[in-house]
C-alpha positions in Angstrom: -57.5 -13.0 -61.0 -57.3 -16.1 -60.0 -60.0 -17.4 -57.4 -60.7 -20.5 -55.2 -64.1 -22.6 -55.9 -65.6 -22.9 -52.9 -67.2 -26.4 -52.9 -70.5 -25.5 -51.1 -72.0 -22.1 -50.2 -71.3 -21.0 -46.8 -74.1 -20.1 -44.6 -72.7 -16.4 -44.6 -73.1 -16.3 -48.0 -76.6 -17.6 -48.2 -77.6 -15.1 -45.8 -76.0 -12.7 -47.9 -78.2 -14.2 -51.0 -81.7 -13.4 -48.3 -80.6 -10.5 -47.0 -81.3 -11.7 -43.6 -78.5 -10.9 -40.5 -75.5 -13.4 -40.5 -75.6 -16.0 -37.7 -72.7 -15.8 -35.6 -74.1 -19.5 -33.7 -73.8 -20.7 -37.1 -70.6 -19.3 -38.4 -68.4 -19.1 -35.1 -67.6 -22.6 -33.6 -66.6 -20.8 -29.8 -70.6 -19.1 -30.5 -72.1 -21.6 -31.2 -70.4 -23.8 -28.6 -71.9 -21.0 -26.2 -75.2 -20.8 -27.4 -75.8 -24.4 -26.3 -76.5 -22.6 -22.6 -79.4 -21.0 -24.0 -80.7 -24.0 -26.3 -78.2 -24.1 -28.9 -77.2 -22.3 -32.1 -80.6 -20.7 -34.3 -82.1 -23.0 -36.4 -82.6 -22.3 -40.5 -85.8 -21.8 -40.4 -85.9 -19.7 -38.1 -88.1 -16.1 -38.3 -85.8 -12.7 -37.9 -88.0 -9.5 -37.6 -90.9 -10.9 -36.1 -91.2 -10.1 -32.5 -89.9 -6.8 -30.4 -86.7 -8.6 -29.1 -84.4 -7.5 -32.4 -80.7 -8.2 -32.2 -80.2 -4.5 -31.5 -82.3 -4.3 -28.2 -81.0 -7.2 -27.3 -77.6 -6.2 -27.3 -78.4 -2.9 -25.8 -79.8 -4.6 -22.9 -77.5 -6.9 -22.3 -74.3 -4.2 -22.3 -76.6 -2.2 -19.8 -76.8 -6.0 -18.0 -72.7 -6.0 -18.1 -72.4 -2.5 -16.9 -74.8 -2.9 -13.9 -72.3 -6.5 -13.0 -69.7 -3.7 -12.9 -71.0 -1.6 -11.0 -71.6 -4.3 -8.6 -67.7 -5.1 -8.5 -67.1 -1.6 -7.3 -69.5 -2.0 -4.2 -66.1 -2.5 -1.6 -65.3 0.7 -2.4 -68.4 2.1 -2.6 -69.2 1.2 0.8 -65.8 1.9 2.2 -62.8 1.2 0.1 -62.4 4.4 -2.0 -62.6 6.2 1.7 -60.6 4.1 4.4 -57.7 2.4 4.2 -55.1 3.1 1.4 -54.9 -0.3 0.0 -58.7 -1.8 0.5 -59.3 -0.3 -3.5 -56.7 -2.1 -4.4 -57.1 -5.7 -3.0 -60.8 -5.6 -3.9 -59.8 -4.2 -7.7 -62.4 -1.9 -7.4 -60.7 1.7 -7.8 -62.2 4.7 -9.5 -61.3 8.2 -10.2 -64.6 9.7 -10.3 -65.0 10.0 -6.7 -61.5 11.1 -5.9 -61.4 13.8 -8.3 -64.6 15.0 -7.3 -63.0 16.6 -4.6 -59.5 16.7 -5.8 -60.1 19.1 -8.9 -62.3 21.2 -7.3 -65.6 20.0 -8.2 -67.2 19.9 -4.2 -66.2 23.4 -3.9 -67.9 24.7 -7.4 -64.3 25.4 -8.8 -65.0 25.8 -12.6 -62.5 24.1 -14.4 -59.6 25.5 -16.3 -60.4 29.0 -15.1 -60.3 28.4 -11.3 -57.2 27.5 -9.9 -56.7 24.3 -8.1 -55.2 23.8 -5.2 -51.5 21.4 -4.9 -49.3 20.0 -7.6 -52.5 20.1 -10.4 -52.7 23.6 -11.1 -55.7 22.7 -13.1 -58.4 20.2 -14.7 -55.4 17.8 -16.7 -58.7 16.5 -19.0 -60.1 17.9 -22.1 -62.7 20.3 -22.5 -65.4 18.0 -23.4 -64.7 15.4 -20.5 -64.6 18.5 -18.5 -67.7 19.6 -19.5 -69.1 15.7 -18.7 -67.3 16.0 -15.1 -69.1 19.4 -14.6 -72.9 18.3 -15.6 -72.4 15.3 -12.7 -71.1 18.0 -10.3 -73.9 20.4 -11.3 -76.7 17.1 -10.5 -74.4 16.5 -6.8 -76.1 18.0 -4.0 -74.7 20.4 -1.7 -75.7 19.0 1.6 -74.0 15.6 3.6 -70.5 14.4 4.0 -68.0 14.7 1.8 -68.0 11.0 1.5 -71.8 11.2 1.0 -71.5 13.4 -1.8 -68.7 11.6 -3.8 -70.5 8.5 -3.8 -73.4 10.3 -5.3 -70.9 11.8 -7.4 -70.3 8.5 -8.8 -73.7 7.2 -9.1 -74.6 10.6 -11.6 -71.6 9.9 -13.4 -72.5 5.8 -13.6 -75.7 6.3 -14.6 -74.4 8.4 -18.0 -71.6 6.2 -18.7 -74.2 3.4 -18.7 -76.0 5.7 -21.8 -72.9 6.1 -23.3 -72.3 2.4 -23.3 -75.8 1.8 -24.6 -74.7 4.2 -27.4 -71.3 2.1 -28.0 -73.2 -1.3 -28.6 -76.1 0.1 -30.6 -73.4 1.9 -33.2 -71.5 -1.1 -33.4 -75.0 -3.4 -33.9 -75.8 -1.0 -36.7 -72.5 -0.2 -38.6 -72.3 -3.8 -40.2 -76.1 -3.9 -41.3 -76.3 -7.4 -41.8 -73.5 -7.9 -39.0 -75.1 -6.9 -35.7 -74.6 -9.9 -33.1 -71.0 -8.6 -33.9 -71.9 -6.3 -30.9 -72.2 -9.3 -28.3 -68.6 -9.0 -28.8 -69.2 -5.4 -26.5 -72.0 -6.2 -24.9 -70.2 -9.3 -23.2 -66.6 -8.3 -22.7 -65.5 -8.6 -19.4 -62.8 -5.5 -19.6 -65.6 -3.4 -20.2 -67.5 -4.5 -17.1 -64.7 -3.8 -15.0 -63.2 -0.5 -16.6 -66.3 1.3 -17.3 -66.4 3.7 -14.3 -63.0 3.8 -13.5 -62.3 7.3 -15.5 -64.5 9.2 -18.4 -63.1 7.2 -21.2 -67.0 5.6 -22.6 -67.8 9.4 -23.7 -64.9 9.3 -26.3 -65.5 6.0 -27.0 -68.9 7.0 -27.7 -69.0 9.1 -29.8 -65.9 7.5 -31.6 -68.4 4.2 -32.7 -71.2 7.1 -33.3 -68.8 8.7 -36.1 -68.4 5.1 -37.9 -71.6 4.4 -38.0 -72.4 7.6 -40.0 -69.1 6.9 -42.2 -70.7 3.6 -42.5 -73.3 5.4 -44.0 -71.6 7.6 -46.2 -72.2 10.3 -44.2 -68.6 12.1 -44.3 -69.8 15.5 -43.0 -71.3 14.0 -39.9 -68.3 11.6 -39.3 -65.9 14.7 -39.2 -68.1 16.2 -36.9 -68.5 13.0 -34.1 -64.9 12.7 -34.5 -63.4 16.3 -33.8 -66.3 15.6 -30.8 -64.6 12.7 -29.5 -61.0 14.8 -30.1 -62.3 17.0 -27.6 -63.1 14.3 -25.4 -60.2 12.3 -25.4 -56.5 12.6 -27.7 -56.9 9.0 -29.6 -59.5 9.3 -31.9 -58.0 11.8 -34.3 -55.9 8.9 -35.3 -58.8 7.7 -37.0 -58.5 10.5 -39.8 -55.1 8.7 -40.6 -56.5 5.6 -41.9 -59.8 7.1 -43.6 -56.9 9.4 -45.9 -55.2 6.5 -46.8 -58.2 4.8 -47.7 -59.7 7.8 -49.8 -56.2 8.1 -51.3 -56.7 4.6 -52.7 -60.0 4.7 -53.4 -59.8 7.9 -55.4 -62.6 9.7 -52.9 -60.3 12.3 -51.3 -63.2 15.1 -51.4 -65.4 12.6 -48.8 -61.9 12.8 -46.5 -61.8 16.7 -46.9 -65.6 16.7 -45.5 -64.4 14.8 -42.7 -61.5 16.7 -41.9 -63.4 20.0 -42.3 -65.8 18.6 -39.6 -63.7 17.1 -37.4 -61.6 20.2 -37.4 -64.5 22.7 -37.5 -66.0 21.0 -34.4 -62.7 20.7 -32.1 -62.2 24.3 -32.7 -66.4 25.1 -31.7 -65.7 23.2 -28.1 -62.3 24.6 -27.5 -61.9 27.9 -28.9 -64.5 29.4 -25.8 -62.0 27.9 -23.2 -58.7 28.3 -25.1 -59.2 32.2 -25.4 -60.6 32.5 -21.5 -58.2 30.1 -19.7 -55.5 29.3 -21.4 -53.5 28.4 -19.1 -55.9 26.2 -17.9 -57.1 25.1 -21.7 -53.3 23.8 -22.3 -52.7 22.0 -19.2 -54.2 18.2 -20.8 -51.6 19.0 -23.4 -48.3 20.0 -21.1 -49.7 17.4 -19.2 -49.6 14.4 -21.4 -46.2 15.5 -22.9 -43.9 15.9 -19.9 -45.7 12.9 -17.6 -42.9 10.4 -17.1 -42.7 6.5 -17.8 -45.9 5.1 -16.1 -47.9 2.3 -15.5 -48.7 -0.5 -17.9 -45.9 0.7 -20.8 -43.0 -1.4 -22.0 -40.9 1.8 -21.2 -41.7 1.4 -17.8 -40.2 -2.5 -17.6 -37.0 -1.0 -19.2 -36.8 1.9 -16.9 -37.1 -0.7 -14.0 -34.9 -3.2 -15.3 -32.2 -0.7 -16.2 -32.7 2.3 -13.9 -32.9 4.8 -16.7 -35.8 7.4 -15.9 -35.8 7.4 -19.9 -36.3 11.4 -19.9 -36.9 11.2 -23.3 -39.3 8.5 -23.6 -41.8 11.0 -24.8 -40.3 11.2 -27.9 -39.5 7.8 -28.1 -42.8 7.3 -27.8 -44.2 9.6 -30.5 -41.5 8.4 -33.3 -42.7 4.6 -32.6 -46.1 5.7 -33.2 -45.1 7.5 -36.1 -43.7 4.2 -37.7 -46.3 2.2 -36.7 -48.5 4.7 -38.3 -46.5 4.6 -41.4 -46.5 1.0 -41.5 -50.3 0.8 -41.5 -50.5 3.4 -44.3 -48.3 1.1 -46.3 -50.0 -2.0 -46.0 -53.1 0.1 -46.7 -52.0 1.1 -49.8 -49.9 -2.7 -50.4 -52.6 -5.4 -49.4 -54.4 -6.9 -52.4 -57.7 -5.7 -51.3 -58.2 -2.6 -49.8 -58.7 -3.5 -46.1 -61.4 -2.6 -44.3 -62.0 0.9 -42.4 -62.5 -0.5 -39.1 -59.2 -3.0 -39.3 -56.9 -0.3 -39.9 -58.9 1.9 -37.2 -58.1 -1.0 -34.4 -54.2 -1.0 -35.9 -53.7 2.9 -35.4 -55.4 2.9 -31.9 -53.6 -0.5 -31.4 -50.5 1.2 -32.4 -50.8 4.2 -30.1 -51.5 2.3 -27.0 -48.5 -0.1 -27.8 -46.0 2.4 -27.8 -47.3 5.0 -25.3 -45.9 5.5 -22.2 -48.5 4.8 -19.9 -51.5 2.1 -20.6 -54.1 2.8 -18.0 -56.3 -0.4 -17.1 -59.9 1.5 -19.0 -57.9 2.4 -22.5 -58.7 -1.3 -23.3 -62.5 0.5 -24.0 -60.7 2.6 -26.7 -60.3 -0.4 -28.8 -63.4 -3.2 -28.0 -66.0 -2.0 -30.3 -62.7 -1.3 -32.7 -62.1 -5.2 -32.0 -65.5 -6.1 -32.3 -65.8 -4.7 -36.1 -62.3 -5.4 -37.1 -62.3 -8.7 -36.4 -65.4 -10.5 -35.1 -64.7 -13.8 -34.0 -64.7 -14.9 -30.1 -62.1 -17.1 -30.1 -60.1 -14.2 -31.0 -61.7 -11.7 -28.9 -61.5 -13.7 -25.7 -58.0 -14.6 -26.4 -57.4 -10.8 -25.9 -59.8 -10.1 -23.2 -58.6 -12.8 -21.0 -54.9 -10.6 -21.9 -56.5 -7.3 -20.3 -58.1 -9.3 -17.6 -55.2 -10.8 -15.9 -53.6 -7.1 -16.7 -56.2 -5.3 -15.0 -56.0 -7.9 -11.5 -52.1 -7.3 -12.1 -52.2 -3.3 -11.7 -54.5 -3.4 -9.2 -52.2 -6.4 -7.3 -49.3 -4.8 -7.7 -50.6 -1.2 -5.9 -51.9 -2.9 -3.3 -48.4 -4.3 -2.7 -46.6 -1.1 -2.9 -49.0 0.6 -0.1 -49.5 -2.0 2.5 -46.0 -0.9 3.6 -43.7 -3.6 5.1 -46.3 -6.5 4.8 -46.2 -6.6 1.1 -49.4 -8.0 0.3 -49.9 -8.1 -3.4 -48.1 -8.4 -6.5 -44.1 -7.4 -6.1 -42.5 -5.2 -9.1 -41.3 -8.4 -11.1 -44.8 -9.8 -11.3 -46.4 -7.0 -12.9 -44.1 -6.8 -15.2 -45.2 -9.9 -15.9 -48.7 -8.4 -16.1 -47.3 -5.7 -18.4 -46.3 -8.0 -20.8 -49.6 -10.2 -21.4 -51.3 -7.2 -22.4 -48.7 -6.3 -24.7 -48.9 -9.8 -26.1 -52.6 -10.1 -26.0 -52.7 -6.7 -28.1 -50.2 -7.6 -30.4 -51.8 -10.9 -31.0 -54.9 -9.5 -32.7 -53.4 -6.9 -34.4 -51.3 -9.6 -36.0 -54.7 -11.6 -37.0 -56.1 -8.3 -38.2 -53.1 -7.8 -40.3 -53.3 -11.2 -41.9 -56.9 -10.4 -42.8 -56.1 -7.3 -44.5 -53.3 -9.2 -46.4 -55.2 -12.3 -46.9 -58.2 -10.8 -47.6 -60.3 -14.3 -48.1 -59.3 -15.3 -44.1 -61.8 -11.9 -43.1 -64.7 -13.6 -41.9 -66.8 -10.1 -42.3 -66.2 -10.7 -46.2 -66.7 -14.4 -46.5 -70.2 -13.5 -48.4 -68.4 -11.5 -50.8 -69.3 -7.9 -48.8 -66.4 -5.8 -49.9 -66.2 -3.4 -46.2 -69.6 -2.7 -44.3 -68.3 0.0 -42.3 -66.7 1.9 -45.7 -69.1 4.0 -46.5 -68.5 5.5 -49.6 -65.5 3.3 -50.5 -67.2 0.2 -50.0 -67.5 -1.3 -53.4 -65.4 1.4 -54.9 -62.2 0.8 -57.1 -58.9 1.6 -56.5 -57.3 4.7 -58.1 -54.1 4.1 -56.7 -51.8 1.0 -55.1 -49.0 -0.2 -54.4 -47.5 -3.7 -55.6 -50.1 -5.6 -57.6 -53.5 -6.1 -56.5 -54.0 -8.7 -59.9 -52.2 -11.2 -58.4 -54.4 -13.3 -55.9 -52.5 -14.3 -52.5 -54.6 -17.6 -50.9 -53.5 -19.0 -48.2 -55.9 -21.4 -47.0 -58.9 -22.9 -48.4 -61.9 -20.6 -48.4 -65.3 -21.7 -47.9 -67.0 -19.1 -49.4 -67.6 -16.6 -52.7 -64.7 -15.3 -53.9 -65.0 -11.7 -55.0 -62.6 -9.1 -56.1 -63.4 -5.8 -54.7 -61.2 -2.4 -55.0 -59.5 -3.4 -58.2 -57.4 -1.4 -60.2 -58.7 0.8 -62.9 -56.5 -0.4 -65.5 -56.7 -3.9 -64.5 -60.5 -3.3 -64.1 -60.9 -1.7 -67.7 -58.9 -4.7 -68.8 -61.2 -7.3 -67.3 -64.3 -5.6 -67.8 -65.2 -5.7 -64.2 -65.3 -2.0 -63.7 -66.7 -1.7 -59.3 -68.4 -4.7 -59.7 -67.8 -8.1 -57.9 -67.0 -11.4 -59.7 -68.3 -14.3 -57.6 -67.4 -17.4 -58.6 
């Protein structure tokens, strides 16, 4: 295989060579630019592990820091917006759903949800069972007493204060999945989408436990990963596409029975949550499901920019929708099984979540929190990352914009139809422009900044290090496209070319 000579040793690798955590100040020119506001990038000699401030509680506190700045932002509603006035919520970008629903599903009146009927057009709770169960707990801590008004900001507060948890969660299973990797999670702790979507709907449980279930695959903990994922399934649809890429990746790696363990637990838990609900309501048990398939062309898809441009309701958008995703899946396997190097676990989980929000027919402003600590270990570069977040930034002022223009009736205050479309389109660009970075990593394999010291996949698990058992195209045949500063190591080789070069699952560093 042939390999490029890197004329010096990067300062990744030498961290590799110490074992100490990689330096993002010294390996990331837009962190290290940054760090000059707190007295410039770390020095070489300086001490890790020696004081109670580790990079881990660090970056807890400082997502708990961005959550509380959100929580700020939503203070003209809290104090009036989300109760008088149909458009304040909107020109103050500070809308929720949490206190709305609390007394539109039923919740004030001690409606259980998906057995009790709800008044209106929602027969019942259109969530699943899990973020059901989440919306429940906060009504069980809500007092009785006071206003209605009273009582859905309280409402919010409870359910605030356990998102904030569940965002603690997110940025501690991000700091830990790359071991030596963890200021990777500034890239969480710091993102400005997150600060402003956090409490808008449920989303941060899912997302939760989503990052919880890689960091146990990161530590080859199949079983467990199963488990946190069907968990997260029952909290929200997306992260069953994870098992998509972990198949392919077993495929190639030869370690199908760790997949089965996974799939076992994820389906074994899904069925424990929903089972209890499915055979005592089902009526109410199916309605997230009828739900999501027959809502029409919504906000923030590119279907709704054709239906508006054309006029076409697009009826059958739905399936439109699903075959796309169903390509784009397919595509991903592909270049799973294609790329030179087996890619990394967390690239291809950003594609297929990447994928599914592309082509979906609706793209609510907090789905962005489905794929930043996906972001954050697929690719961990700021440039990059803020690139993408300033994307979902000037999306998230365009929705709210554009509502505030369609309900302040004949004075049109806001952002008019061909504007947000506008909006719509940044997003889909911002998105598509780090998945296409992510895909040339996983192509060019020596561009992934995660495996400049020679690490093979942090977040594999059981396949990192392991060798291919089967590929597509050759894998022999190195593919360089730039000069890389850096050791050069062959991971995930075939066996027969491995046999034949004697490297076996070892690396060759050059």
């Amino acid at each position: 295989m042939t390999s490029v000579r890197a004329p010096h040793t990067s300062a990744s690798a030498s961290a590799s060579a110490s074992g100490r955590p990689v330096r993002p100040t010294v390996e990331d020119e837009v962190a290290a630019a940054g760090s000059e506001l707190i007295g410039g990038p770390v020095g070489r000699r300086a001490l890790f592990g020696r004081s109670w401030w580790t990079p881990v509680r660090i970056i807890a506190l400082l997502a708990i820091g961005m959550f509380a700045l959100g929580m700020l932002q939503k203070l003209p509603c809290y104090n009036g917006g989300w109760f008088f006035g149909a458009s304040s919520q909107y020109t103050h970008a500070c809308y929720s759903d949490i206190p709305h629903l609390f007394s539109g599903r039923g919740f004030s009146d001690g409606r259980i949800p998906y057995f009790d009927k709800l008044p209106g057009d929602m027969k019942y709770l259109e969530y699943p069972v899990l973020t059901g169960l989440f919306m429940e707990v906060a009504a069980w801590r809500t007092p009785d007493g006071g206003s209605i008004q009273h009582r859905e900001q309280i409402y919010w507060l409870i359910n605030a204060g356990l998102l904030m948890v569940c965002t603690a969660v997110i940025a501690v299973c991000v700091a830990r999945t790359h071991r030596r990797r963890p200021w990777d999670a500034l890239l969480i702790a710091l993102a400005p989408a997150l600060a402003l979507t956090a409490t808008i709907n449920w989303d941060l449980l899912a997302v939760a436990l989503t990052a919880a279930s890689m960091l146990m695959w990161s530590r080859s903990r199949p079983l467990a990963t199963g488990v946190l994922i069907g968990l997260a399934t029952a909290a929200k649809l997306y992260p069953v596409l994870l098992l998509g890429p972990l198949f392919v990746l077993c495929l190639r790696a030869g370690r199908l029975r760790a997949f089965g363990m996974a799939l076992g637990g994820a389906v074994g838990a899904w069925l424990v949550v929903n089972v209890p609900v499915m055979l005592g309501a089902w009526d109410g048990w199916s309605k997230f499901y009828t739900f999501s398939q027959e809502r029409p062309v919504d906000f923030g898809s590119f279907w709704l920019i054709i239906s508006q441009r054309t006029g076409n309701p697009l009826d059958n958008a739905n399936t439109y929708a699903t075959g796309l995703t169903l390509l784009g899946c397919l595509a991903i396997g592909a270049l799973t099984l294609y790329a030179p190097r087996r890619p990394r676990f967390a690239q291809l989980a950003f594609l297929v979540v990447a994928a599914f929000i592309l082509m979906n027919k609706v793209y609510s402003p907090q789905y962005v929190l489905w794929l930043i600590p996906l972001a954050a270990l697929a690719r961990p570069r700021w440039r990059d990352f803020l690139i993408w977040q300033t994307c979902e930034v000037l999306y998230f002022l365009g929705i709210w914009a554009h509502l505030a223009y369609t309900s302040s009736g004949d004075k049109h205050q806001g952002l008019p139809m061909e504007g947000y479309q506008l909006a719509i389109l940044v997003h889909l660009l911002g998105t598509l422009y780090l998945c296409a970075v992510v895909v040339r990593d996983a192509l060019l394999p020596e561009r992934d900044v995660v495996r400049r010291d020679g690490s093979d996949d942090p977040s594999g698990g059981v396949l990192d290090q392991a060798a291919d058992a089967f590929v597509l195209g050759e894998t022999s045949r190195a593919r360089h496209a730039a000069h890389f500063e850096g050791q050069s190591v062959r991971w995930g080789t075939s066996r027969r070319g491995a046999s034949q070069s004697g490297l076996g699952q070892s690396a060759r560093s050059e």
